[in-house]
VEXDREN-2710 file (C-alpha; in Angstrom, 1 decimal):
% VEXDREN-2710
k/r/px/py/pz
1/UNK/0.0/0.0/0.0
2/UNK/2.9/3.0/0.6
3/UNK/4.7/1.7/-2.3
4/UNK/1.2/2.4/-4.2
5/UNK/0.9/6.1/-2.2
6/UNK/4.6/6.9/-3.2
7/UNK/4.1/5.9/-6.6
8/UNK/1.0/8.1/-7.0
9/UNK/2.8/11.1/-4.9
10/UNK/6.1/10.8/-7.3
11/UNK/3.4/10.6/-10.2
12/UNK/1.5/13.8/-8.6
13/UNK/4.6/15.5/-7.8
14/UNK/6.0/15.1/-11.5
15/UNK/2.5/16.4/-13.1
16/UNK/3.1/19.5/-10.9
17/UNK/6.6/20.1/-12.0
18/UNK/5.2/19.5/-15.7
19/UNK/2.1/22.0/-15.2
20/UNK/4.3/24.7/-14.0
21/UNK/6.7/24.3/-16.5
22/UNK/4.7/23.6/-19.9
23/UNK/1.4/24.4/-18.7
24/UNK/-2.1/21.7/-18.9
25/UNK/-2.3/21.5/-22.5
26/UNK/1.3/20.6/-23.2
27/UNK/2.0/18.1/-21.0
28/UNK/1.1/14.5/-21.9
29/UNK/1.2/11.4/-19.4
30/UNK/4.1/10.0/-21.2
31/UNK/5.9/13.4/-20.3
32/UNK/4.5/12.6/-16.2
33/UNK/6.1/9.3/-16.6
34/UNK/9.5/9.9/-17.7
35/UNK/9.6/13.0/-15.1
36/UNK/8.3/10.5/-12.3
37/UNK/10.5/7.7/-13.7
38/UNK/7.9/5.2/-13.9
39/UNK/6.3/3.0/-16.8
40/UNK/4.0/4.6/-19.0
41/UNK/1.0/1.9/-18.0
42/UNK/1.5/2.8/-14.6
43/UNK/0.2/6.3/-15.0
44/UNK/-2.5/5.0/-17.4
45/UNK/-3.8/2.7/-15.0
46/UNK/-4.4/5.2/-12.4
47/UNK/-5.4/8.3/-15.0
48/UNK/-7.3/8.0/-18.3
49/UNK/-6.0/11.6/-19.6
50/UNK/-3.8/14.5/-18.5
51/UNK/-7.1/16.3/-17.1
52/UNK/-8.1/13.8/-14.2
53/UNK/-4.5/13.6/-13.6
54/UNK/-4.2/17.3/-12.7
55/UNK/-8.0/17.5/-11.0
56/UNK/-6.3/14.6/-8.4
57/UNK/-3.4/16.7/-8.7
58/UNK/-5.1/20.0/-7.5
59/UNK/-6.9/17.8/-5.2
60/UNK/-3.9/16.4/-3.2
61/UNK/-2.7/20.2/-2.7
62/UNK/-5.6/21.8/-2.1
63/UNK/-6.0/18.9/1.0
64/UNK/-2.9/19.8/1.7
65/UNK/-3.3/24.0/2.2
66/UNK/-6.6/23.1/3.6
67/UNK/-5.4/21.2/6.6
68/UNK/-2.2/23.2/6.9
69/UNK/-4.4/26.2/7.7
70/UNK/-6.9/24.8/10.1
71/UNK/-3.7/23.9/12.7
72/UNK/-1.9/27.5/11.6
73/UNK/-5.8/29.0/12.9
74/UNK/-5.7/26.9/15.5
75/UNK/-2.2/27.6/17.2
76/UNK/-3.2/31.1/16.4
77/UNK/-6.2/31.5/18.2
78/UNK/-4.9/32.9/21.4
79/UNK/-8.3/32.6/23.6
80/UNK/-10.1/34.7/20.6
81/UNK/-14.0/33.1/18.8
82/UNK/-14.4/30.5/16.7
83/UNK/-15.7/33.2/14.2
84/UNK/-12.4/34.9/14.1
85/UNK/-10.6/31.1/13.8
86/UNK/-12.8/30.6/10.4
87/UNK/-12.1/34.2/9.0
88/UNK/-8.7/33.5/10.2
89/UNK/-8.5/30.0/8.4
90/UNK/-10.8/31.5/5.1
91/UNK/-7.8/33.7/4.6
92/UNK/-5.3/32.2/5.2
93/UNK/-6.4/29.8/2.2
94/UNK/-7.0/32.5/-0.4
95/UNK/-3.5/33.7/0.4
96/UNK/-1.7/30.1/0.0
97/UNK/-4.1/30.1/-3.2
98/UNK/-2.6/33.4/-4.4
99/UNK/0.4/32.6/-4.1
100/UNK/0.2/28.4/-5.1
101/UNK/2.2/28.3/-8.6
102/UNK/-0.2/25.7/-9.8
103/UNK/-3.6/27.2/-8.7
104/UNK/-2.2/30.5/-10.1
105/UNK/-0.3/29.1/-13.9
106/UNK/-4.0/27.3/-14.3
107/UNK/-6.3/30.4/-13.4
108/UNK/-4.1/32.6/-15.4
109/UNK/-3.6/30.9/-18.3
110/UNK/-6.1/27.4/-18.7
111/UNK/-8.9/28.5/-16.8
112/UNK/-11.6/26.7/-18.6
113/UNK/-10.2/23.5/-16.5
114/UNK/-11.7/25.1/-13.5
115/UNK/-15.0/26.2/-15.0
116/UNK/-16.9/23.0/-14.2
117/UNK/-15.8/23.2/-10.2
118/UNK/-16.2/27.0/-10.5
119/UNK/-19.8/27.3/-12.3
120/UNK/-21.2/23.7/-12.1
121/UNK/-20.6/21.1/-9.8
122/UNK/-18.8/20.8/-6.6
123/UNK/-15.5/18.6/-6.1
124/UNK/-13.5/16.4/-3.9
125/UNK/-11.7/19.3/-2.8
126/UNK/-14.9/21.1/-2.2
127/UNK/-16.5/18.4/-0.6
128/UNK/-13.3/18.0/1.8
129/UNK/-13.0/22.1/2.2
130/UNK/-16.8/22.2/3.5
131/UNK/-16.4/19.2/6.2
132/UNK/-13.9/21.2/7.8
133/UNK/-15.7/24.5/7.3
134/UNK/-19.1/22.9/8.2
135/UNK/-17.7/21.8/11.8
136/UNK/-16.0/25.3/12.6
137/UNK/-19.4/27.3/11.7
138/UNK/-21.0/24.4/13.6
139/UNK/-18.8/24.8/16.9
140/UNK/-19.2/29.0/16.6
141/UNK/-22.8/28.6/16.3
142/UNK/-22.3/26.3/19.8
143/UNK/-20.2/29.1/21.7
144/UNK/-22.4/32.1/20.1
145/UNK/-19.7/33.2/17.7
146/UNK/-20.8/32.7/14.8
147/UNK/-24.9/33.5/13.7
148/UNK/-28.0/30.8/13.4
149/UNK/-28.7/29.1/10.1
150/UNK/-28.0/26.0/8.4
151/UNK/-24.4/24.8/8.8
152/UNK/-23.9/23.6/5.5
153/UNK/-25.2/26.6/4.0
154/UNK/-23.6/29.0/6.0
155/UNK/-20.1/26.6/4.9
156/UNK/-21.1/27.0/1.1
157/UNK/-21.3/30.7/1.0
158/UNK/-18.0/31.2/2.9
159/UNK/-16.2/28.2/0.1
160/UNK/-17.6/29.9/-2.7
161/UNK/-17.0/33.6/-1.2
162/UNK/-13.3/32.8/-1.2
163/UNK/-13.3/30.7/-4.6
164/UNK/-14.9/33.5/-6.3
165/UNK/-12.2/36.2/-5.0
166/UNK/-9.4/34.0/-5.2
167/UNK/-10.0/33.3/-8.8
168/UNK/-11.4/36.2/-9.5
169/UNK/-8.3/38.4/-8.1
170/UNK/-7.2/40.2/-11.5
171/UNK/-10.3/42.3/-11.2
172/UNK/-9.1/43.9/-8.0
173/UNK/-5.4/44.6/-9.2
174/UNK/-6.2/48.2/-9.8
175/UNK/-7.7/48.8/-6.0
176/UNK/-6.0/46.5/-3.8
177/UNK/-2.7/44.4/-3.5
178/UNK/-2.7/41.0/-2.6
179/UNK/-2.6/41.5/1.1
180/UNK/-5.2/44.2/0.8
181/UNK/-7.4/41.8/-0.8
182/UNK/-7.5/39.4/1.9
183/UNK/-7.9/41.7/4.4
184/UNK/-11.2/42.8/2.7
185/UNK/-12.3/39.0/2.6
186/UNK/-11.6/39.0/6.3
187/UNK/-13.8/41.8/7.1
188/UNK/-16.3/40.7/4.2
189/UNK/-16.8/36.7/6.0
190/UNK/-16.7/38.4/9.5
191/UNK/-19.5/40.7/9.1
192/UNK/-21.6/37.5/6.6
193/UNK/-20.9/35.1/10.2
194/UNK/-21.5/37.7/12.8
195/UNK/-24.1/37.0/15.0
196/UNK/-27.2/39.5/14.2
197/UNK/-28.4/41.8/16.4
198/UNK/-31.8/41.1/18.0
END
């Protein structure tokens, strides 16, 4: 079974390097295996085209930034809400999606490939993003910190609030910088999970 894992990791790891260099369109799963130095059936076992490679591919990282964030809000909390842990952890993945070389290369240059996750359908990554974000709403609804309404709902607005500004960040290059455009999610997804006045 890890000799399976570190085969697929070696296999995601060279479809990154590939991605970044050449871009989706250019690289081909016989380029994936040569970079990974393994067969060209072993890839096309696993992946049918280069497409599902890369949507595994942004899957694995975006897993990655997600849990990476949750302990960074977590060690961060210093006694403050749960509210303020979410906003906290909401930003702290648009700015490691900002700045990811592989998010960025395919919203910049390919970004039909996100148009189905983006418009249509959700993902695995979504799917994995709002389990984490469902739970946090959940335990600030539970300590007051965050307002009343439907967990899951609340969780899909604040996924597809930072989607949308993430991969919609060229529109605010001529008002705010990257930071600056984070701290305006911030304050946008605190006042959406405030509790309302009564």
């Amino acid at each position: 079974m890890s000799s399976k894992c570190n085969a697929e990791d070696l296999i995601l790891d060279a479809t990154r390097a590939c991605v970044e260099a050449f871009g989706v369109r250019r690289t081909t799963l016989t380029d994936v295996a040569r970079r990974a130095g393994v067969s060209r059936p072993t890839v096309y076992r696993r992946w049918p085209d280069v497409t599902a490679l890369v949507a595994d591919l942004l899957t694995r990282e975006l897993r990655t930034l997600l849990l990476e964030e949750e302990t960074a809000a977590k060690d961060d909390l210093l006694g403050e809400n749960t509210r303020v842990r979410l906003v906290r952890h909401a930003a702290g993945v648009a700015r490691g999606l900002l700045s990811h070389p592989l998010y960025t290369r395919i919203v910049d240059t390919e970004p039909e490939l996100m148009a189905t996750y983006t418009f249509h359908r959700l993902g695995t990554s979504h799917r994995m993003a709002l389990d984490i974000v469902e739970a946090i709403v959940t335990e600030g609804q539970e300590d007051g910190s965050i307002r009343t309404g439907a967990p899951e709902a609340l969780a899909r607005v604040v996924l597809v609030t930072v989607q949308g500004t993430v991969t919609s960040r060229r529109l605010y290059t001529d008002v705010f910088d990257e930071e600056e455009l984070i701290g305006e999610l911030a304050v946008l997804l605190d006042g959406y999970l405030a509790p309302r006045n009564t």
